[in-house]
C-alpha positions as CSV (number, residue, x, y, z in Angstrom):
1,X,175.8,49.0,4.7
2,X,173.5,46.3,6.7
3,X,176.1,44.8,7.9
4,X,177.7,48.2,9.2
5,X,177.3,48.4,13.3
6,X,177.7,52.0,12.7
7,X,174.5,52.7,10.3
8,X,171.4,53.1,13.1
9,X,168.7,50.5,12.6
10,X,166.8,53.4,11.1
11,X,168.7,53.7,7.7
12,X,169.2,49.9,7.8
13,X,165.2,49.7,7.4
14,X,165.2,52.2,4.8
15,X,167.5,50.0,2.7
16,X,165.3,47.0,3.3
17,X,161.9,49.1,2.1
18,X,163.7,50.3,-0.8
19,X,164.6,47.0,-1.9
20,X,161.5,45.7,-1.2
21,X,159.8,48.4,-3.3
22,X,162.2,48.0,-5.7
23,X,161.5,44.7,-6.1
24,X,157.6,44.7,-5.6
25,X,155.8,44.6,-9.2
26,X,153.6,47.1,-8.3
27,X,153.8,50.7,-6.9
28,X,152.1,52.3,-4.4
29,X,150.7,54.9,-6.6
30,X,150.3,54.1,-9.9
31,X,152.2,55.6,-12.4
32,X,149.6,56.3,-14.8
33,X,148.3,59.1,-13.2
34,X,150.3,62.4,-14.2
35,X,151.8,64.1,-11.8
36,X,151.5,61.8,-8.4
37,X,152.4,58.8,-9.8
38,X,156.0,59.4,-9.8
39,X,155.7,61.6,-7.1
40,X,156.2,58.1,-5.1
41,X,158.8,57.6,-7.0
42,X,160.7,60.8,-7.1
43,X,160.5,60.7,-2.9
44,X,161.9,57.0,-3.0
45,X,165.3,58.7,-4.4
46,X,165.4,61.5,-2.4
47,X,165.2,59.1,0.6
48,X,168.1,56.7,-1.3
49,X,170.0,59.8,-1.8
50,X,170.0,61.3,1.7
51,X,170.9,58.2,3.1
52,X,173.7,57.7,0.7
53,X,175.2,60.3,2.2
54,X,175.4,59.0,5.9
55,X,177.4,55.8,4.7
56,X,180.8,56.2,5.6
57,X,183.8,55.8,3.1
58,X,184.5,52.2,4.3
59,X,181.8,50.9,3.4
60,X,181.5,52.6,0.3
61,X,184.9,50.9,-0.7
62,X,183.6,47.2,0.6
63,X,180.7,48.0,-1.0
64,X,183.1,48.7,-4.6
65,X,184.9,46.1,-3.8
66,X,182.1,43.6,-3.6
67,X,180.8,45.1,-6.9
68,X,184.2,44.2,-8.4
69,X,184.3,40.7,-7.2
70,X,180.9,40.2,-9.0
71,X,181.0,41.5,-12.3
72,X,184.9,42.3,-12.3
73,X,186.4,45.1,-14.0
């Protein structure tokens, strides 16, 4: 999807953060506390999700295909 010229800058970014977060050790509000720790979260995947929807069907299929080509089928 990054390498799509069709998916606005905007979206690109919000891949990049979610990776980053996913990545980051530590989250922005700890999960310890009851309800607003996941809160953070829970809004993480409803951003993920909503974009998920803009990506077109060819890069869905590049993007299976590329899963393929890594851990085969």
């Amino acid at each position: 999807a990054l390498q799509s010229p069709s998916l606005p800058t905007k979206d690109k970014a919000k891949i990049i953060a979610a990776l980053a977060y996913l990545i980051f050790p530590l989250d922005l509000i700890s999960d310890t506390l009851p309800v607003v720790g996941i809160a953070d979260d829970t809004a993480l995947l409803f951003a993920l999700f909503r974009l998920f929807v803009t990506i077109d069907d060819s890069v869905r299929t590049q993007a299976r295909e590329k899963a393929r080509w890594w851990f085969g089928e």
